[in-house]
N, C-alpha and C positions, 0 to 999 in steps of 0.2 A: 504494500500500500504506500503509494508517493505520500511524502514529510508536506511537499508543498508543488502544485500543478501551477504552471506560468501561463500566458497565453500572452502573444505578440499577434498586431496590426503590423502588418507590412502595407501602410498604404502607397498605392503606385499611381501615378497621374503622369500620362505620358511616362517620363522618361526620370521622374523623380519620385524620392522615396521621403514623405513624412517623418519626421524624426521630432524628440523632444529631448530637453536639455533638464536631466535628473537637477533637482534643487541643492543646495548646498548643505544642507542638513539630513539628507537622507542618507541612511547609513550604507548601503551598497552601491559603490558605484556614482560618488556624489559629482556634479559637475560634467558628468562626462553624459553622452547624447545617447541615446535610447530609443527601441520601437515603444510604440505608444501599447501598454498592457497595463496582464499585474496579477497578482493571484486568482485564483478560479476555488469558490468557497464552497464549503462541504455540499455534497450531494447536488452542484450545479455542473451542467454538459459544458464542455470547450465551447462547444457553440455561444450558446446565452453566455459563459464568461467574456469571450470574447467580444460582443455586442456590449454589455453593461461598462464593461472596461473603458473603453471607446467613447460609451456616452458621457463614463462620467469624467475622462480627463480632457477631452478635445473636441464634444459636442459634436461627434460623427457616429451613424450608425453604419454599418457595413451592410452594406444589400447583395452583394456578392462577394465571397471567398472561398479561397480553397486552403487545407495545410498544407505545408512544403516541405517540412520539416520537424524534428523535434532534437531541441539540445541541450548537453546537459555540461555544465561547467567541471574543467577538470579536476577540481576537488569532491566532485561529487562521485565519488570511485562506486558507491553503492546505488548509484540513479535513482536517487530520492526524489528530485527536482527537476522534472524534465521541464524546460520549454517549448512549447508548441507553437511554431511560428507558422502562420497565415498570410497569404497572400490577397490585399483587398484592393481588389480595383474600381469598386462601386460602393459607393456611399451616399447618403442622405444627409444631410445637416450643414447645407450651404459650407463656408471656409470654416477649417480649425481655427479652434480657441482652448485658450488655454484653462481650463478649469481647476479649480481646487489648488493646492499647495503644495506637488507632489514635483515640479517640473518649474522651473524659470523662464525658460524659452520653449518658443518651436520653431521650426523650418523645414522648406522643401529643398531637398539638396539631389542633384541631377550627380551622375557618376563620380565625376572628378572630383567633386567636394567630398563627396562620400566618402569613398576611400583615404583620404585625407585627414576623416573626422576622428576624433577619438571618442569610442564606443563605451559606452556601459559594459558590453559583453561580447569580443572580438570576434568570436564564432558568426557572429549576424553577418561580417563582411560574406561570408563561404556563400553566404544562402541568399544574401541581398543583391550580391552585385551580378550572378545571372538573372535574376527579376530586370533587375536596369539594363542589360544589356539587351534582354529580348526585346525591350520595351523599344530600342530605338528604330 
């Protein structure tokens, strides 16, 4: 039984990937740029975690996605915590915004910035930048 199930927004618009910039008080990963998630709470599906997530930090619902992936940070030698990363290319709720206290920033960053970014969690590069690149 997973300690804790993640669920990541890969939003894609054209040729760019949504990103949010972790707050400075947050204890994992503070400062550094992030897909827009977060925990998926007892007895809730991927699915609706991933919807509720969405709505509540950036005021977007996802009308269409698929998963791509799941990963798991290499201290998690016992795959307690997987992430489950989604790719969303349809959404409802006009432009992101930044909701709640979880995040400082946000931005749409097109490949090269991407790669450039510093990540919350390095692995997303593996699984984001062929999203950006089909996308062109």
């Amino acid at each position: 039984m997973p300690v804790a199930e993640i669920v990541c927004a890969a939003f894609i618009d054209l040729d760019r990937v949504l990103l949010v910039k972790r707050a400075a008080h947050r204890k994992w990963s503070a400062n550094k740029w992030d897909l827009v998630g977060g925990h998926v709470e007892k007895g809730e599906g991927l699915d609706v975690a991933l919807v509720r997530e969405c709505q509540e930090e950036v005021g977007l619902t996802p009308r269409a996605f698929d998963h791509v992936a799941t990963l798991y940070e290499d201290a998690d030698t016992k795959r307690n915590s997987p992430f489950h990363i989604f790719r969303v290319p349809l959404s409802d709720g006009g432009s992101a915004r930044l909701l709640g206290n979880e995040h400082s920033e946000l931005g749409w960053f097109e490949l090269d910035d991407f790669l450039k970014t510093s990540l919350a969690f390095e692995a997303y590069r593996n699984v984001v930048t062929p999203l950006l690149q089909s996308a062109r």
